[in-house]
PDB file with SEQRES, HELIX, SHEET and CRYST1 records, atoms N, CA, C and O in Angstrom:
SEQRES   1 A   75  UNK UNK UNK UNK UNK UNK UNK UNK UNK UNK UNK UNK UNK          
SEQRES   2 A   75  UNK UNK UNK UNK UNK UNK UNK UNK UNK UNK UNK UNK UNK          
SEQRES   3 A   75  UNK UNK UNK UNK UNK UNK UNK UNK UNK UNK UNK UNK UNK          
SEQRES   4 A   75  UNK UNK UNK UNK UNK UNK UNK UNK UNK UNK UNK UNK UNK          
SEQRES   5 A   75  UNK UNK UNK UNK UNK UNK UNK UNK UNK UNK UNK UNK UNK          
SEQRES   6 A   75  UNK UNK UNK UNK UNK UNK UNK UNK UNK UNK                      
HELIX    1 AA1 UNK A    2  UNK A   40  1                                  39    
HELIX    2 AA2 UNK A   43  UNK A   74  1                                  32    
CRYST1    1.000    1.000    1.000  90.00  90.00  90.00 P 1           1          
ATOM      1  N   UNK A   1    -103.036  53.158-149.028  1.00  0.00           N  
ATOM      2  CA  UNK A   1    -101.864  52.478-149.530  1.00  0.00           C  
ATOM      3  C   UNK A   1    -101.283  53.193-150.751  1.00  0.00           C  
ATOM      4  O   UNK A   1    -100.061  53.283-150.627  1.00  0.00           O  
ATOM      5  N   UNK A   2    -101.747  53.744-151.913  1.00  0.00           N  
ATOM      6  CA  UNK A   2    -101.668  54.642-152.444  1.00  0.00           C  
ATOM      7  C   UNK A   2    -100.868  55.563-152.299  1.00  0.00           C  
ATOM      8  O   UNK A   2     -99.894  55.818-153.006  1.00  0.00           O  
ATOM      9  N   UNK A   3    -101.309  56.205-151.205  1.00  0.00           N  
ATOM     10  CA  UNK A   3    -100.792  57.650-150.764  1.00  0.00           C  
ATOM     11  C   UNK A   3     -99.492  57.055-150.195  1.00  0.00           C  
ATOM     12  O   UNK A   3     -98.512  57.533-150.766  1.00  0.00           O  
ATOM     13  N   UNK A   4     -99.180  56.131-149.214  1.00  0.00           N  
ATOM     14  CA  UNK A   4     -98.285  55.806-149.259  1.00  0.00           C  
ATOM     15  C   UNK A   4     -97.339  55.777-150.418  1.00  0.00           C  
ATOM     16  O   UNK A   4     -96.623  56.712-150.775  1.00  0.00           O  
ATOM     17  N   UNK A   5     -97.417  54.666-150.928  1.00  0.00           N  
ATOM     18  CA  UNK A   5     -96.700  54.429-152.493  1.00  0.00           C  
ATOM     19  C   UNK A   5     -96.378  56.092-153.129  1.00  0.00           C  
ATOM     20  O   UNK A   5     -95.167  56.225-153.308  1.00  0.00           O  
ATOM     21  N   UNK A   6     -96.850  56.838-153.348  1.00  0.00           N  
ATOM     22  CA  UNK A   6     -96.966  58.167-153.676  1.00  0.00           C  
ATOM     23  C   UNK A   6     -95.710  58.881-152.891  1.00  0.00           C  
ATOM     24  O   UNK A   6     -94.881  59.554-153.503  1.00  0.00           O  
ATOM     25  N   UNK A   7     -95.669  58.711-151.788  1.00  0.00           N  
ATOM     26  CA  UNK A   7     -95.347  59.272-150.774  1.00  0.00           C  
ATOM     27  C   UNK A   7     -93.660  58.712-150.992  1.00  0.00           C  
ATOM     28  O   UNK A   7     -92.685  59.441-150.811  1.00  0.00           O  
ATOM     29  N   UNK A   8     -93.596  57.343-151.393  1.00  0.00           N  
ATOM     30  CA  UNK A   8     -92.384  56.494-151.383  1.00  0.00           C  
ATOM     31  C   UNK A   8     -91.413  56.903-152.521  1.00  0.00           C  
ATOM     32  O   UNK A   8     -90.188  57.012-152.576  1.00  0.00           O  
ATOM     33  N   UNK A   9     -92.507  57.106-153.485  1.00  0.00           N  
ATOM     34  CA  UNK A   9     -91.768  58.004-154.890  1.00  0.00           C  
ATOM     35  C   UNK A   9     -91.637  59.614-154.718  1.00  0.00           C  
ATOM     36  O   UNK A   9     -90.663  60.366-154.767  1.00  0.00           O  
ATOM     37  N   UNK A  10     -92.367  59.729-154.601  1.00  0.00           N  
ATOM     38  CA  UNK A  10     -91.437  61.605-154.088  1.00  0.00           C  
ATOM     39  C   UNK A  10     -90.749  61.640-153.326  1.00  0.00           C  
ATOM     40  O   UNK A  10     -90.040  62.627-153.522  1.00  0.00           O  
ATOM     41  N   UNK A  11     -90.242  60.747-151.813  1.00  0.00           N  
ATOM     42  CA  UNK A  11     -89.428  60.811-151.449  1.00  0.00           C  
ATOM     43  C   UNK A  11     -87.762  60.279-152.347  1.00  0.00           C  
ATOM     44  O   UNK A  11     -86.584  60.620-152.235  1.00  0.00           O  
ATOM     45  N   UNK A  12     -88.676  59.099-153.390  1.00  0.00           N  
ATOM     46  CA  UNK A  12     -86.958  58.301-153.661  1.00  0.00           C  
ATOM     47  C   UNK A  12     -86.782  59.652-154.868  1.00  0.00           C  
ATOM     48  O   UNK A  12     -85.613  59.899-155.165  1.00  0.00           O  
ATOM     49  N   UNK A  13     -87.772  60.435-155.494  1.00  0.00           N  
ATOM     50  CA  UNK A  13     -87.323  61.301-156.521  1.00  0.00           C  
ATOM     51  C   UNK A  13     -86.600  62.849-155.584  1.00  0.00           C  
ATOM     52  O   UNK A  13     -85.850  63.633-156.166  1.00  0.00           O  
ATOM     53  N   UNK A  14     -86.878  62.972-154.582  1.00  0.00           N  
ATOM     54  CA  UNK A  14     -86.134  63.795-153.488  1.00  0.00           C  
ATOM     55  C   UNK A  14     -84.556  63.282-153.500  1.00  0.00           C  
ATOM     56  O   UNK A  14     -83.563  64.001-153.610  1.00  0.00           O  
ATOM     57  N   UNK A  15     -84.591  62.139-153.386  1.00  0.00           N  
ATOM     58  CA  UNK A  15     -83.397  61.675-153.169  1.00  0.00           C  
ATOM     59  C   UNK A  15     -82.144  61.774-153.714  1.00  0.00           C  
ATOM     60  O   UNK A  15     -81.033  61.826-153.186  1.00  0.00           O  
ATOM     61  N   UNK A  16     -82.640  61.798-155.304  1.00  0.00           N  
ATOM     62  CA  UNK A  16     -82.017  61.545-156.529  1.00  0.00           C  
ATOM     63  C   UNK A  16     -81.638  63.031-156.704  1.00  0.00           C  
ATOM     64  O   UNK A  16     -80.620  63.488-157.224  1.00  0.00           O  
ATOM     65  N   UNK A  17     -82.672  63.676-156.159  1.00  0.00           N  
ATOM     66  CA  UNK A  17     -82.032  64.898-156.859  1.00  0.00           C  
ATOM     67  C   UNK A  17     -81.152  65.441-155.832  1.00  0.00           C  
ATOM     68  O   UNK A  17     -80.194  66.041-156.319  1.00  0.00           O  
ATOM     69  N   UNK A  18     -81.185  65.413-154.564  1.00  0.00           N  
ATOM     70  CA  UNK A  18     -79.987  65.659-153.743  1.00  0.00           C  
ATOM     71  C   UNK A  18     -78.747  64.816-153.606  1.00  0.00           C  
ATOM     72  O   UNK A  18     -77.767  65.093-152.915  1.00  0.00           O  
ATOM     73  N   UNK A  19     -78.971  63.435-154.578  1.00  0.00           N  
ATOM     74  CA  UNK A  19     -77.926  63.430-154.891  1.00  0.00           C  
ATOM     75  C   UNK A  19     -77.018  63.692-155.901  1.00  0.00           C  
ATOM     76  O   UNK A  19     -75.795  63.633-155.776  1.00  0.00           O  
ATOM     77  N   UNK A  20     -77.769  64.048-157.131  1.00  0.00           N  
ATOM     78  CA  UNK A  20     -77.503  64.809-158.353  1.00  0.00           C  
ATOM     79  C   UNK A  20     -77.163  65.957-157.876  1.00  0.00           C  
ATOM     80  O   UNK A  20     -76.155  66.319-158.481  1.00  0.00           O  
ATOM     81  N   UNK A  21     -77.576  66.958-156.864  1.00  0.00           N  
ATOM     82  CA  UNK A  21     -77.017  68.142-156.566  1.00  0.00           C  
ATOM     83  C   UNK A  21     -75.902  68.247-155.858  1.00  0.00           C  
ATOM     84  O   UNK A  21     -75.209  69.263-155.818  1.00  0.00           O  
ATOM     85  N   UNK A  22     -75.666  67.148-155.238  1.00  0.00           N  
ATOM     86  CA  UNK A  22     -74.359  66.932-154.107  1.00  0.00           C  
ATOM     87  C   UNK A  22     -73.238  66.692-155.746  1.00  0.00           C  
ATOM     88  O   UNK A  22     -72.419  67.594-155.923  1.00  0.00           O  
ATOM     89  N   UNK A  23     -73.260  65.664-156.693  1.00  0.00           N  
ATOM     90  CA  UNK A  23     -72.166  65.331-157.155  1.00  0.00           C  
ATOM     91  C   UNK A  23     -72.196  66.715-158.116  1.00  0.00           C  
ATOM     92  O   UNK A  23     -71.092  66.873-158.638  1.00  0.00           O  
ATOM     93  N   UNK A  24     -72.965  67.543-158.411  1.00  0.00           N  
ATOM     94  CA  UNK A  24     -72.941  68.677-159.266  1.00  0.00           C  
ATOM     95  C   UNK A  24     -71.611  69.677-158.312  1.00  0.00           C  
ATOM     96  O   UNK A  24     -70.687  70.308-158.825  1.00  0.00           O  
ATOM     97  N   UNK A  25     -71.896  69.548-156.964  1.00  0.00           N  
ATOM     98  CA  UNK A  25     -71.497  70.924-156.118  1.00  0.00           C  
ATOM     99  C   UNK A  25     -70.044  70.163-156.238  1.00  0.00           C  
ATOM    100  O   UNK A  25     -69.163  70.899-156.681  1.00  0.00           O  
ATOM    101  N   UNK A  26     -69.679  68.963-155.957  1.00  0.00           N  
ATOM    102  CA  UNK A  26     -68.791  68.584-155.909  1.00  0.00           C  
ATOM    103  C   UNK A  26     -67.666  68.333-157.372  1.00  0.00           C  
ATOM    104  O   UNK A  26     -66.515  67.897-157.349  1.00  0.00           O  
ATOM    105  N   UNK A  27     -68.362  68.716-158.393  1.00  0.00           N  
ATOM    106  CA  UNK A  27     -67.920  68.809-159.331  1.00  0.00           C  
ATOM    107  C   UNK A  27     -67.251  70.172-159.686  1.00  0.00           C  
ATOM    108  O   UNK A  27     -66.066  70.423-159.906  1.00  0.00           O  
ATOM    109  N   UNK A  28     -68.569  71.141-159.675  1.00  0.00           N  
ATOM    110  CA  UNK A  28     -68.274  72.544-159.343  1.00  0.00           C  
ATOM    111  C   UNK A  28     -67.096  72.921-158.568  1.00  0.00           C  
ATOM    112  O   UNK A  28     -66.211  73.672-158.979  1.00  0.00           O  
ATOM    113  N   UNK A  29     -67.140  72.270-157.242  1.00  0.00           N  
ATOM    114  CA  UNK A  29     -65.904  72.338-156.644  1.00  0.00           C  
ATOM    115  C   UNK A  29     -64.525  72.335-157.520  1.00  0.00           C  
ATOM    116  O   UNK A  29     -63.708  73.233-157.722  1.00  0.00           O  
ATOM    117  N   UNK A  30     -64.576  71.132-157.911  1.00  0.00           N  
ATOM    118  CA  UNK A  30     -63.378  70.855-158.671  1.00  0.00           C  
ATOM    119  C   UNK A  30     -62.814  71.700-159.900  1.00  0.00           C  
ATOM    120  O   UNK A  30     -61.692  72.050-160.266  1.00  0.00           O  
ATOM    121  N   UNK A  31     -63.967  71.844-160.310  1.00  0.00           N  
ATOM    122  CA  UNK A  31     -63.943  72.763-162.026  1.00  0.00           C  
ATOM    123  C   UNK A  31     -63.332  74.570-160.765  1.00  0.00           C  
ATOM    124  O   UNK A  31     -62.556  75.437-161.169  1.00  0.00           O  
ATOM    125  N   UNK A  32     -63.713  74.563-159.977  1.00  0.00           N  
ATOM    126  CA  UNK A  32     -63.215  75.679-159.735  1.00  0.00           C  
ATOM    127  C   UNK A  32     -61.283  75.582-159.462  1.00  0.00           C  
ATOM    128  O   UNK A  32     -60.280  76.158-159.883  1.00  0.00           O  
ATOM    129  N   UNK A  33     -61.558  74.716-158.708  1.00  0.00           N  
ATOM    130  CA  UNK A  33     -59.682  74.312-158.098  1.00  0.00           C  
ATOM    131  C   UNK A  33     -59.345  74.244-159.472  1.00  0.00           C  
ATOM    132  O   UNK A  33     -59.095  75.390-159.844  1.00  0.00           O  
ATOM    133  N   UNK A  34     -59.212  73.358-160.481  1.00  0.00           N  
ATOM    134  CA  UNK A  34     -58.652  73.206-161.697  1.00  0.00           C  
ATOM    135  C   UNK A  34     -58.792  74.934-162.416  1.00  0.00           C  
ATOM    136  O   UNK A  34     -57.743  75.542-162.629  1.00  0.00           O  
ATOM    137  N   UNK A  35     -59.973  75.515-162.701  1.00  0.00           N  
ATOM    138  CA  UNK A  35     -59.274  77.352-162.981  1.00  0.00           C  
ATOM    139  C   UNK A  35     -58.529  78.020-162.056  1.00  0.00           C  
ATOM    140  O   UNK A  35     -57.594  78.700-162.479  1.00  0.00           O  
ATOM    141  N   UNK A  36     -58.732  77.976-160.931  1.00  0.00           N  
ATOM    142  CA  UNK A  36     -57.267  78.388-160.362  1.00  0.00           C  
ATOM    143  C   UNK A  36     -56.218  78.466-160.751  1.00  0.00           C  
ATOM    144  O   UNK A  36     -55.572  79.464-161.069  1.00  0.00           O  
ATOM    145  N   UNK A  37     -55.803  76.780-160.762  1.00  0.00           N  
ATOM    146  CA  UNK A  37     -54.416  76.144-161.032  1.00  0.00           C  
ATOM    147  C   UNK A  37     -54.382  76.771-162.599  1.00  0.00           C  
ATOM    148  O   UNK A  37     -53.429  77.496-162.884  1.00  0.00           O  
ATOM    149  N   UNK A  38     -55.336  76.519-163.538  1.00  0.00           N  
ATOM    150  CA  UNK A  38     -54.827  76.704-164.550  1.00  0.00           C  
ATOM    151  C   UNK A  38     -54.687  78.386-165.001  1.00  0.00           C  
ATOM    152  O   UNK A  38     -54.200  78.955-165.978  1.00  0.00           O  
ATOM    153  N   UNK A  39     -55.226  78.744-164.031  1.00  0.00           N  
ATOM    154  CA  UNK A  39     -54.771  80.835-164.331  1.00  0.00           C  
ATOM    155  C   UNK A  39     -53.526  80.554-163.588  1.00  0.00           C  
ATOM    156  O   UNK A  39     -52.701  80.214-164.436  1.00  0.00           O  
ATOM    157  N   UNK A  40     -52.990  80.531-162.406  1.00  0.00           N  
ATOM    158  CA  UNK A  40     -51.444  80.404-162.036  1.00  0.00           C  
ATOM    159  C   UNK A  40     -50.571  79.789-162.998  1.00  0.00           C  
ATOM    160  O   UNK A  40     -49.505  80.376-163.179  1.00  0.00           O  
ATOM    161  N   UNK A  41     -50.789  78.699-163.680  1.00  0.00           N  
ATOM    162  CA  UNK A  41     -50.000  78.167-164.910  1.00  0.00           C  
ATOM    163  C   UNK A  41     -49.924  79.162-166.024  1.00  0.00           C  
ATOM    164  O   UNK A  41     -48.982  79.487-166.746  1.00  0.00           O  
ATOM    165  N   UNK A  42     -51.207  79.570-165.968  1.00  0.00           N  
ATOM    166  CA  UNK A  42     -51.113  81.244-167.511  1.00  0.00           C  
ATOM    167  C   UNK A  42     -50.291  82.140-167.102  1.00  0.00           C  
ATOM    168  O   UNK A  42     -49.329  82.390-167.827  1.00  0.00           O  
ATOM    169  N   UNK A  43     -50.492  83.021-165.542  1.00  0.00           N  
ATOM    170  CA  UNK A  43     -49.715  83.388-165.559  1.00  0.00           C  
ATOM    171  C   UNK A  43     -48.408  83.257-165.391  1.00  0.00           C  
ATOM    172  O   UNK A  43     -47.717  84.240-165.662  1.00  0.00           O  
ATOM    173  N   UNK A  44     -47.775  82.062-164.923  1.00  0.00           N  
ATOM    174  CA  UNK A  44     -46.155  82.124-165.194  1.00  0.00           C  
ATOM    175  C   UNK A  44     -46.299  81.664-166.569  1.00  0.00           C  
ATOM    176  O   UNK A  44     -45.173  81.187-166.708  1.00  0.00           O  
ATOM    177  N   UNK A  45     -46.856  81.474-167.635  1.00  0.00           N  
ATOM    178  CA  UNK A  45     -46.452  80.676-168.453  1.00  0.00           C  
ATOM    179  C   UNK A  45     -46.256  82.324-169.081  1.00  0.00           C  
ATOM    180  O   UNK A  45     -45.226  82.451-169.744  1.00  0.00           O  
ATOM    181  N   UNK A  46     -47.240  83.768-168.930  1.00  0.00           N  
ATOM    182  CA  UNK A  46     -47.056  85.235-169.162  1.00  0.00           C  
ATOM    183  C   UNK A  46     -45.933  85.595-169.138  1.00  0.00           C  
ATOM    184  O   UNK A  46     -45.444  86.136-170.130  1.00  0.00           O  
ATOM    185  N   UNK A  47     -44.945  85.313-167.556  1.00  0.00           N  
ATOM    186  CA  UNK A  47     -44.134  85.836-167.274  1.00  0.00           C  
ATOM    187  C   UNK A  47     -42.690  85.530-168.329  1.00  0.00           C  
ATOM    188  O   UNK A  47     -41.997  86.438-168.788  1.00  0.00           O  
ATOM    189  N   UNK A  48     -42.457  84.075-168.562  1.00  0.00           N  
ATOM    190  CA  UNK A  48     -41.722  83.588-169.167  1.00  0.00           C  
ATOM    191  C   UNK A  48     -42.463  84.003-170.534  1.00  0.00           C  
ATOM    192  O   UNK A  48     -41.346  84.348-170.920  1.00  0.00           O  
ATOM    193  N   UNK A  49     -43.284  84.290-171.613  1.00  0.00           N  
ATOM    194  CA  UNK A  49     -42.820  84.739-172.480  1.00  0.00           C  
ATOM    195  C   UNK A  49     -42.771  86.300-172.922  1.00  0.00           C  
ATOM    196  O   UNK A  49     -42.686  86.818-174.035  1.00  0.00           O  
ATOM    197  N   UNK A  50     -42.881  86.982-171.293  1.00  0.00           N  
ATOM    198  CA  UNK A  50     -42.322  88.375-171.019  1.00  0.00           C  
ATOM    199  C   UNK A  50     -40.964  88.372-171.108  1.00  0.00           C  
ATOM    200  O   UNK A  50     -40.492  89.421-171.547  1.00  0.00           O  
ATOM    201  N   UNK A  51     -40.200  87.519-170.827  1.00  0.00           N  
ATOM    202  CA  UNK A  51     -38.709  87.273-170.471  1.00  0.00           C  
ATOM    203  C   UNK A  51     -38.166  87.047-171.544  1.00  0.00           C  
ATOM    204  O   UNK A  51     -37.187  87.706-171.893  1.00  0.00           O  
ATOM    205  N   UNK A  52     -38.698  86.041-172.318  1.00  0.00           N  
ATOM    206  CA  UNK A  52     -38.339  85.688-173.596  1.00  0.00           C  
ATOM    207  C   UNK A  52     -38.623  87.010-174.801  1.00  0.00           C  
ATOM    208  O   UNK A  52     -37.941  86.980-175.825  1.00  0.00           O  
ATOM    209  N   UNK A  53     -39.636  88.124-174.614  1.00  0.00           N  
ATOM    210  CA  UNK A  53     -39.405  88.670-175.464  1.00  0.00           C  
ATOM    211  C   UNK A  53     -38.623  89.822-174.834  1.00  0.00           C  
ATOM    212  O   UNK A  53     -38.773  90.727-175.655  1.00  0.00           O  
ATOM    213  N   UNK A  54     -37.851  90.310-173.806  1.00  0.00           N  
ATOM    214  CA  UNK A  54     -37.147  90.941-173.543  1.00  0.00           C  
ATOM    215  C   UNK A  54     -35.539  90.516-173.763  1.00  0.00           C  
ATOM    216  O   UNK A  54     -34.615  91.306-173.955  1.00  0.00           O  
ATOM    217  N   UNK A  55     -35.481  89.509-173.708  1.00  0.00           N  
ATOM    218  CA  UNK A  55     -34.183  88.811-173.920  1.00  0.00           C  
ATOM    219  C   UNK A  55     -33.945  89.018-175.701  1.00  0.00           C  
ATOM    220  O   UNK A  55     -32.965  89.515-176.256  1.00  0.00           O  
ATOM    221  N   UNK A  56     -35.286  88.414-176.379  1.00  0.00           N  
ATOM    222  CA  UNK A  56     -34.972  88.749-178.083  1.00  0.00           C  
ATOM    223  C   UNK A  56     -35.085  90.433-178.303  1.00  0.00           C  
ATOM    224  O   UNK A  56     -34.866  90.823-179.450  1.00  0.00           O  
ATOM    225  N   UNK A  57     -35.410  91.444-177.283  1.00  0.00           N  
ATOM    226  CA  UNK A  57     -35.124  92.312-178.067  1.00  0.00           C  
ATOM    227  C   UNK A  57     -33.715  92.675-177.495  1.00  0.00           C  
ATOM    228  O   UNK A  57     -32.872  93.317-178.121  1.00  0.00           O  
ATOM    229  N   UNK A  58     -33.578  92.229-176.342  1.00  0.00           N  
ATOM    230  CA  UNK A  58     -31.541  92.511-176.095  1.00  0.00           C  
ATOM    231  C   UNK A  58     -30.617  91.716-177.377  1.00  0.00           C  
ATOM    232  O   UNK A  58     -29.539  92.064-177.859  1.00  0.00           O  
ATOM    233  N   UNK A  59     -31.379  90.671-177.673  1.00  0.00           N  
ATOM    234  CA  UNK A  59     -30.372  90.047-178.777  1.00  0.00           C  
ATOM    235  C   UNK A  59     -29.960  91.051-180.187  1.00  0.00           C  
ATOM    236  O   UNK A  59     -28.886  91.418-180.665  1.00  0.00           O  
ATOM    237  N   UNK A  60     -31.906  91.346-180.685  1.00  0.00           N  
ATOM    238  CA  UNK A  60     -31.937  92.318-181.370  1.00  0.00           C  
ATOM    239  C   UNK A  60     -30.686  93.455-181.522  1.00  0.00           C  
ATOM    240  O   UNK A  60     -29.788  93.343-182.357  1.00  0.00           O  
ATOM    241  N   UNK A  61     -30.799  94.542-180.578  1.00  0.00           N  
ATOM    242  CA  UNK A  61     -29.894  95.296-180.218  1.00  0.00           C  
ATOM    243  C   UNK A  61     -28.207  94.996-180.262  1.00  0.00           C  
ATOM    244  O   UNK A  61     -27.363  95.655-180.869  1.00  0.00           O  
ATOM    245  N   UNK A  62     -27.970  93.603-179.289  1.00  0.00           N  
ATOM    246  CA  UNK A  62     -26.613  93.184-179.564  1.00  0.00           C  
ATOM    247  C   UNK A  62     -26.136  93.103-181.474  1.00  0.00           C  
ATOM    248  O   UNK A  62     -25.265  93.769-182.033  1.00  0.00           O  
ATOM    249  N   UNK A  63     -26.938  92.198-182.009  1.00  0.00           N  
ATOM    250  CA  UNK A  63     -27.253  91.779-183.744  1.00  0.00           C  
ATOM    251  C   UNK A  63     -27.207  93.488-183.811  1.00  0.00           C  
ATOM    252  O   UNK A  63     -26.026  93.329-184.117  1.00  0.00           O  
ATOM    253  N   UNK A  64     -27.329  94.520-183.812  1.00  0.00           N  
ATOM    254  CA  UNK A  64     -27.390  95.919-184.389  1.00  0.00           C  
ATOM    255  C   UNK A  64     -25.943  96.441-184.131  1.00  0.00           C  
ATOM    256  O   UNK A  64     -25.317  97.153-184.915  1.00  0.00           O  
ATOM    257  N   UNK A  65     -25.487  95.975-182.890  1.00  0.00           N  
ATOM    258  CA  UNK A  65     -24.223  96.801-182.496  1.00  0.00           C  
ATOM    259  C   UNK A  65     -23.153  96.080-183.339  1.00  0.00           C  
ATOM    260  O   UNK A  65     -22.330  96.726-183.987  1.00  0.00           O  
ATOM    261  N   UNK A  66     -23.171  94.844-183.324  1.00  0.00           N  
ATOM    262  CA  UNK A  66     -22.671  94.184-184.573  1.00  0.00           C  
ATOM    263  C   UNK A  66     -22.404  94.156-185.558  1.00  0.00           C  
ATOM    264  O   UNK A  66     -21.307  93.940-186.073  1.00  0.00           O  
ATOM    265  N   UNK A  67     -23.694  94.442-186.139  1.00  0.00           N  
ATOM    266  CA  UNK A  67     -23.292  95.123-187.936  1.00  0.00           C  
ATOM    267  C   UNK A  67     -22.749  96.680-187.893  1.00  0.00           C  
ATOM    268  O   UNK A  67     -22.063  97.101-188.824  1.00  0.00           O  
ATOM    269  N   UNK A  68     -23.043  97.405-186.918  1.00  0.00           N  
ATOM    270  CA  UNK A  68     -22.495  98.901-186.742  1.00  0.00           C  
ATOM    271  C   UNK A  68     -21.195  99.002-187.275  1.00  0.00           C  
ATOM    272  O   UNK A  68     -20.709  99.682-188.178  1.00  0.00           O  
ATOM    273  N   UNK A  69     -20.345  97.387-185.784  1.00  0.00           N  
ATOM    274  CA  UNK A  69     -19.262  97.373-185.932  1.00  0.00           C  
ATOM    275  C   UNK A  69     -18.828  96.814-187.063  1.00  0.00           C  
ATOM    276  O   UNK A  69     -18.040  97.608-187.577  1.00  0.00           O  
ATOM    277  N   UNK A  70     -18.943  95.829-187.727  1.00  0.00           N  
ATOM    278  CA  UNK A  70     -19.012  95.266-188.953  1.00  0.00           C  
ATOM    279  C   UNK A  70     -18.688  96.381-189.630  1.00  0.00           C  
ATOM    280  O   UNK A  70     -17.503  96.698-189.734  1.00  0.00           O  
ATOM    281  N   UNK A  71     -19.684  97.134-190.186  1.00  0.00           N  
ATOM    282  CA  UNK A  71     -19.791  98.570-191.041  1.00  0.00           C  
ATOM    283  C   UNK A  71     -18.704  99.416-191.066  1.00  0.00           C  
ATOM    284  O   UNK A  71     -18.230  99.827-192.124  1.00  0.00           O  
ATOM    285  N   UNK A  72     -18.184  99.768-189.752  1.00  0.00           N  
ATOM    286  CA  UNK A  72     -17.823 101.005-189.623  1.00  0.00           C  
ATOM    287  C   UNK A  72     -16.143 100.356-189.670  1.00  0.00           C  
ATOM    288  O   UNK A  72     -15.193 101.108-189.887  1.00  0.00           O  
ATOM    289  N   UNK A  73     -15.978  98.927-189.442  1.00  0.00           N  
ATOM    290  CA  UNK A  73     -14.334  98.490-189.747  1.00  0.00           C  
ATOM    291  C   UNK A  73     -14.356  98.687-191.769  1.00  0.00           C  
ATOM    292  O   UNK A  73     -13.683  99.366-192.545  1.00  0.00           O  
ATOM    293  N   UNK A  74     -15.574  97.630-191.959  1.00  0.00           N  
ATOM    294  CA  UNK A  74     -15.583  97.712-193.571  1.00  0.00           C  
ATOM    295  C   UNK A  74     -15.528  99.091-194.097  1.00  0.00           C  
ATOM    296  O   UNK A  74     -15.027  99.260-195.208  1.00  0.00           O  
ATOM    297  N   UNK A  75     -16.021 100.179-193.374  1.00  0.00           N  
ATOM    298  CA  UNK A  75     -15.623 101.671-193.933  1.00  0.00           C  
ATOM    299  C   UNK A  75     -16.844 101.906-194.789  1.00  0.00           C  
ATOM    300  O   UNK A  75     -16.962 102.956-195.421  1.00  0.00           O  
TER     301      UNK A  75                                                      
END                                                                             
């Protein structure tokens, strides 16, 4: 009877841990989908402030041709 009983607890401690390993994998799962998504969000979030600093250095440049002209009316 013993060995039984014995037998009843290593199985229910079997249990526990396959189910601790099931909600781990299934977690894992998730933590992976969520870095995905969140590297696709980095990179457009890259792209747009690639854009944005190409646009401030066209502004830059425009702001230069500006004072040129500025300058060169003032003499």
């Amino acid at each position: 009877m013993q060995n039984q009983t014995n037998l009843d607890k290593l199985n229910d401690k079997v249990s526990q841990i396959l189910q601790n390993y099931n909600t781990l994998k299934e977690e894992n799962k998730n933590f992976r989908i969520e870095v995905v998504t969140l590297k696709a969000e980095n990179e457009v979030k890259d792209i747009e402030i690639e854009k944005l600093r190409e646009e401030n250095i066209m502004k830059d440049i425009e702001i230069e041709e500006i004072v040129e002209k500025i300058e060169s009316i003032l003499g």
